[in-house]
N, C-alpha and C positions, 0 to 999 in steps of 0.2 A: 601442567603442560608448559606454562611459560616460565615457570618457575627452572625447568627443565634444561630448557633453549637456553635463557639464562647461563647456566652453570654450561653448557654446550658454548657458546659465544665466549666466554671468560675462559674457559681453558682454549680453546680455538686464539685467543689475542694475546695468554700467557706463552703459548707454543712458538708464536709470530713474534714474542719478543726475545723471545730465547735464541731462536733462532736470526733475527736482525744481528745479536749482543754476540752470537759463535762469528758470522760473517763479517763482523765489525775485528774479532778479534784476531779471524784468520787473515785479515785483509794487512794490519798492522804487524803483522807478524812475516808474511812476506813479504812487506816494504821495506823491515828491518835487514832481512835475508837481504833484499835486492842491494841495502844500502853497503850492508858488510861487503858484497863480491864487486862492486863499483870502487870503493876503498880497497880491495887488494889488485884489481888494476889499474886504479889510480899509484897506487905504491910501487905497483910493477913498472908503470912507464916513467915515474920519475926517479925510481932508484936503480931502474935494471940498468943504466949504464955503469954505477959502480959494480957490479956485479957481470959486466961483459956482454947485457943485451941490448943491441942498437936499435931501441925502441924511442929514446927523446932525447935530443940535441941536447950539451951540457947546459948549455945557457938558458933554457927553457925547463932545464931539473932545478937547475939552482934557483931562479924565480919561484915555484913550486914547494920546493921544501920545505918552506916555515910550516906549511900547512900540513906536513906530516909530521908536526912534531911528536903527536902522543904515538904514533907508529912507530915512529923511531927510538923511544925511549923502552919501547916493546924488543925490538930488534936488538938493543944493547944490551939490552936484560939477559936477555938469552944467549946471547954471546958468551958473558961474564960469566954466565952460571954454568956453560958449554954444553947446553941442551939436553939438560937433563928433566925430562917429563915429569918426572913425580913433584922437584922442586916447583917447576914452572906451574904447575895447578895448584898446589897449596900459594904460592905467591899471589897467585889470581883470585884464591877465594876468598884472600885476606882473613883476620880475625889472627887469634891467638892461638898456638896449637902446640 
């Protein structure tokens, strides 16, 4: 019988860590989410004046912008290659192909 409980206890505290280790990982995985959509309104308000939307005073973009550097090297990319989807995800997924 105690032998029982036991194996009852041990899978009841496997269960409890499986579950901590999902909510651990869905927690990290929507912060990543949250950080991506923060970063494309952050990108929105300091580049949508070049682009015609009167969301942040020039002087307040140009201060900002170093900070979008890796964005920005995103945005040329894709310029250069003239938006072509197939190119732009094999580029992304890197490796040789």
């Amino acid at each position: 019988m105690i032998n029982k409980l036991k194996d009852i206890v041990k899978t009841m505290l496997a269960f409890a860590k499986g579950m901590q280790q999902a909510l651990v990982e869905q927690s990290v995985e929507t912060l990543e989410l949250e950080l991506l959509e923060l970063q494309h309104a952050f990108l929105s308000i300091v580049v949508g004046s070049l682009a015609g939307l009167p969301l942040a005073p020039i002087g307040l973009a140009a201060e900002l912008a170093p900070l979008l550097e890796d964005e920005m090297k995103i945005l040329f990319e894709r310029t250069w290659r003239g938006g072509d989807a197939i190119s732009d995800l094999f580029s992304r997924m890197g490796g040789e192909w």
